[in-house]
C-alpha positions, 0 to 999 in steps of 0.5 A: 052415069057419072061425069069424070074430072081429073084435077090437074091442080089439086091431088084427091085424098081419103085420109079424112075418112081414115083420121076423121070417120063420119065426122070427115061427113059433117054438112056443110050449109055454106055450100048447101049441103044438107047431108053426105052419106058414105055408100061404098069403098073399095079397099086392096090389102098388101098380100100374096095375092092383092085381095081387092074389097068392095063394101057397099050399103045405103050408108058404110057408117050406120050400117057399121054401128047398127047392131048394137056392136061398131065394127070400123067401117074401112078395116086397118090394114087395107088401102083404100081406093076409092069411095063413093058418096051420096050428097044431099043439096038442100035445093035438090029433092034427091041426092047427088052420087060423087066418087073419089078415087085419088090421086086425080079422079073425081065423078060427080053425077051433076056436072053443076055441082063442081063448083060446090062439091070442090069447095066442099072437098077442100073444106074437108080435106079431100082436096089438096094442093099438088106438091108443086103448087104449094112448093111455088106458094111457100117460095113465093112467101119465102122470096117476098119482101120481109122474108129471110130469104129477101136478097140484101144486095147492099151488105150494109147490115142494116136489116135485123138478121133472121134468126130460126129457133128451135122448139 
């Protein structure tokens, strides 16, 4: 049984898989983790029919690259869905299932594990600030005191004007 979160504050992603492959998979030992395998993903295809895929293995990318000829693991041309993976903890003897279906859902086998795996999920990049928490940080770094945008109320000119450069 897996327990589900929906992140409120934060948007899942997969496109690590889709820009990274395995290497989105690399352990991370500052948060004990040991090993991450990538177990299935469910894909939909944009056609006449909306074809739904499920490829499923005790591991997509050694399974991929096993016969001597790679074949990509998650096609082009498909959305992908969802994913499920299993992490090693390097204080568990077994691994931990997580899933991860965006743009909110996360099911983690262990709800102790939130912590680490959220963690480990905004290293890698499948965790992401929502569009309007990250519009309140950029305009909280606009507004701030040594800011282009900091209101000069006195109009004595004595401030540097901001000037925007193009590259």
């Amino acid at each position: 049984m897996l327990w589900q979160y929906n992140m409120n504050d934060y948007r899942l992603t997969l496109t690590p898989l889709l820009n990274l492959g395995p290497a989105a998979l690399i352990p991370d030992a500052t948060v004990g983790v040991v090993n991450i395998t990538l177990r299935k993903v469910v894909l939909t295809w944009n056609n006449a029919f909306h074809e739904e895929t499920t490829r499923k293995a005790d591991d997509l990318y050694a399974c991929a690259a096993s016969n001597g000829k790679y074949y990509d693991a998650i096609p082009k041309g498909a959305e992908l869905v969802s994913a499920a993976f299993d992490i090693q903890f390097e204080d568990s003897p077994e691994p931990h299932s997580i899933e991860i279906a965006p743009p909110s859902t996360l099911r983690l086998q262990k709800p102790s594990d939130a912590h680490r795996i959220l963690l480990l999920l905004m290293r890698r990049g499948f965790r992401v600030l929502q569009n309007v928490a990250l519009a309140m940080i950029l305009a909280s770094a606009a507004f701030g005191p040594d800011s282009c945008l900091d209101d000069d109320t006195d109009d004595d000119s004595e401030r540097p004007q901001c000037v925007h450069q193009q590259s």
